[in-house]
N, C-alpha and C positions, 0 to 999 in steps of 0.2 A: 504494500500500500504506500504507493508516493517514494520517498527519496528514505525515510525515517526506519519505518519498520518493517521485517521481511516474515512473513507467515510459511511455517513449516508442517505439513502435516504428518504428523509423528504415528497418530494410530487413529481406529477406527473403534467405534463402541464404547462397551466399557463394562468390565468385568463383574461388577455390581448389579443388584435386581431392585433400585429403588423405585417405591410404585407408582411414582408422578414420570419418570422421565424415558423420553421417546429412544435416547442413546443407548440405553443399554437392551430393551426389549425389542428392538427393531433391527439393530444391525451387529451385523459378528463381530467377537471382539477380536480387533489383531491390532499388533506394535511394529512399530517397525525395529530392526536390530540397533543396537545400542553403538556398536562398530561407526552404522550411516549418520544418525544421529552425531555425532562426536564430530568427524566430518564436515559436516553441514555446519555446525558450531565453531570451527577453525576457521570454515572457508568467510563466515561471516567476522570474526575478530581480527579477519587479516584485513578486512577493507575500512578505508582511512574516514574518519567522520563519526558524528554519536550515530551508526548504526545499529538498529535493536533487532533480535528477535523475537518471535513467539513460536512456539513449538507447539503444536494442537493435540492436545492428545487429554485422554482420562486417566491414563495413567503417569501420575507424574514421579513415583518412585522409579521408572524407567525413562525420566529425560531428565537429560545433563542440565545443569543452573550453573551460572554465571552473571557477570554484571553486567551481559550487554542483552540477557534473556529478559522480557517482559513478563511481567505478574502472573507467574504461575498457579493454576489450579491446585490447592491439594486438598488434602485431609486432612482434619484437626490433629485424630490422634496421632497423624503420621510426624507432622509438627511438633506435635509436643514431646513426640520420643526421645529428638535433636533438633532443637531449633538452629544449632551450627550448621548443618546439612544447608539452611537455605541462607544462609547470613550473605549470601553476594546478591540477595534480590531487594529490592528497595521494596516490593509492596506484593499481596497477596492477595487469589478468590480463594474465597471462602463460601461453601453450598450448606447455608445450614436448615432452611426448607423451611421450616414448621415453628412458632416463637416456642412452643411449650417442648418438654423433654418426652413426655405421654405419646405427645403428635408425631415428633421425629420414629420414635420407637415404631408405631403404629406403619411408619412411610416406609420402614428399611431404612431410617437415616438416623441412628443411635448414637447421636451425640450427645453427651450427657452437661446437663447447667456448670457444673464444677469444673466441665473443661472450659467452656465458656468464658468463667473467671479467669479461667488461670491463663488464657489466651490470651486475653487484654493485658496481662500483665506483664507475660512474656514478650509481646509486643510492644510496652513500652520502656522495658530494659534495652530492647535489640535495636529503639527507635526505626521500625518500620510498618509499613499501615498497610489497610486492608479493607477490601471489598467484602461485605456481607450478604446473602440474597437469601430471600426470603420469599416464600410464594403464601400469599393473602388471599383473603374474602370468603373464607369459609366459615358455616355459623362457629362461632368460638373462639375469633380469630382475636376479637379484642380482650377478649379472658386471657388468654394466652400470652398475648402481649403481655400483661401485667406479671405474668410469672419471669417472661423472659428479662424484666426491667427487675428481678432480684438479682439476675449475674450480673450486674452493672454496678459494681464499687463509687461511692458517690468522689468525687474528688475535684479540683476546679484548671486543671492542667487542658490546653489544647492539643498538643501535641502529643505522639506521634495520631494524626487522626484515623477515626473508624467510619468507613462509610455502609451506612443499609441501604441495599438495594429492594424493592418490592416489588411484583408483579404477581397481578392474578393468575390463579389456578386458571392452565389450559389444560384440559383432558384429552390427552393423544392418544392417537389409534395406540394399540396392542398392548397397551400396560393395562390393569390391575384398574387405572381410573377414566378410562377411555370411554367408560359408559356413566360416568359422573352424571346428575341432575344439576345443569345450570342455573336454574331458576333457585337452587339453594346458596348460590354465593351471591354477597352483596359487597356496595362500597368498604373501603375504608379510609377512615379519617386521617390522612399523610400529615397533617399539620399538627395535629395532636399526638400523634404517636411520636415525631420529631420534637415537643416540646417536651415530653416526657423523657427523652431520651438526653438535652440538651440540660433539665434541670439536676440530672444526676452524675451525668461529665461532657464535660465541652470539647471533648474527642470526636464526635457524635456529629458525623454530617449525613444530610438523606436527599438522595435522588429523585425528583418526580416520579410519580407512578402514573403510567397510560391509563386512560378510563377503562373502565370494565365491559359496557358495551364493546369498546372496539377487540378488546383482546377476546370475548367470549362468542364472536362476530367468526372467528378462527376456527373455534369449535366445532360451530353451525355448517361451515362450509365443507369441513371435514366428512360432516355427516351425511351432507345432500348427494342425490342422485343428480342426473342430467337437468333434470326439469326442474328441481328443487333448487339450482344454482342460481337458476333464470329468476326466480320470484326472491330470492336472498339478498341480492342485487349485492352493493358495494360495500365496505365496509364502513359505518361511522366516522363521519369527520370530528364534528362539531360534538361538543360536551352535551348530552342528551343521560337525564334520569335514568336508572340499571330498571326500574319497575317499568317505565314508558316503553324504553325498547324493547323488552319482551311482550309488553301488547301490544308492539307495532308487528311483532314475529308471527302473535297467535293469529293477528287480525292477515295475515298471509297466507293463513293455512298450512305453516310450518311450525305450528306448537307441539309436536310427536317428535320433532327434533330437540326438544330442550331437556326432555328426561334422559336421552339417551336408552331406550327401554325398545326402540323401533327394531323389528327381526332381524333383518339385516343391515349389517351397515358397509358402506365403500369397501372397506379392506377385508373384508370378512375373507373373500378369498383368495389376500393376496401372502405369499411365502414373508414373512420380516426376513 
């Protein structure tokens, strides 16, 4: 992408069975050899300029880190075994899915509150930050919240900062949640959950979150047949009510599309 950063595709899939994401139940897991990897890595520290890379892969205890690699993906616990393993990265994703410990458990994503803590801490010994993401709008999600704002040490330091990312549950073909009922998730309040976040340390920055109509617009379209695409029409521009737009769906004659409950669906007969 442009003159700055060079994207590598290291692997495909991912070894994991978590019940929201399309990566691991859709496509086979493969890596590429660590040998080519290493490689690819040379050939980019040998070129003159702040060139970066990024290495794409779900496995990242299989690709090399260094200080011209961009923000690598990992795992908490893997983090926290040796957080020296990544000390040449300036900043980190972080997939922690669910604000409560119960909801992780429940997703295949078993991250427990106490690592939580002990991340934030460990990241501001090592002064370097980190992307958080979070998928929202399910009934419980502001309960939840309030559990997740117990890992959060109250303290009044900015630095190194923490960012949360959120975005609505989409329910992709072949997983575990592919057949979600839309009509059960709703807004959430970005402003409030940041303020919350901000009164108990000022590490704490939060990304926009896309409306919910347009992200659950995704869904729908997933689900249509030929004809069904035709009446779905485009996706949401403008800021429109989450209650409104789903009676602008029923009133379409595409309300059998929101339980996800319909006999068939697109992929049914297709191989992941």
């Amino acid at each position: 992408t442009g003159k700055a950063v060079y994207h590598f595709l290291a692997g495909r899939g991912c070894s994991n069975r978590c019940s929201f994401c399309f990566t691991s139940w859709a496509k086979k897991y493969q890596q590429a050899p660590e040998s080519l990897l290493v490689e690819v890595q040379k050939v980019m520290e040998s070129k003159p300029g702040n060139v970066k890379l990024h290495f794409i892969s779900n496995d990242h205890l299989k690709v090399p880190v260094g200080p011209r690699l961009v923000n690598p993906t990992i795992r908490i616990r893997d983090f926290l075994k040796d957080p020296t393993k990544f000390s040449k990265s300036r900043s980190f994703h972080f997939g922690i899915e669910r604000f409560s410990e119960a909801g992780r458990k429940e997703w295949k994503k078993p991250i427990k509150n106490e690592e939580l803590t002990q991340l934030y801490s460990v990241l501001e010994r090592t002064n370097q930050e980190c992307e958080l993401f979070f998928i929202v709008g399910m009934p419980g999600t502001e309960q939840e919240f309030e559990e997740f704002l117990t890992t959060i040490p109250v303290e009044i330091k900015n630095r190194p900062r923490l960012f949360m990312k959120m975005t609505y549950l989409d329910p992709t073909p072949f997983t575990p949640l592919a057949r979600y009922d839309v009509r059960q998730l709703g807004p959430v309040n970005r402003e409030k959950i940041y303020g919350e976040l901000i009164s108990r340390s000022k590490r704490w920055r939060s990304y926009q979150v896309r409306q919910l109509a347009a992200e659950t617009w995704r869904c729908l379209f997933r689900r249509c047949n030929d004809e069904e695409v035709l009446k779905l029409g485009n996706a949401p521009t403008k800021q429109i009510p989450y209650k409104e737009w789903l009676q602008q769906i029923e009133q379409k004659g595409l309300g059998h599309l929101l339980d996800g409950q319909q006999e068939n669906m697109p992929w049914d007969n297709i191989e992941p």
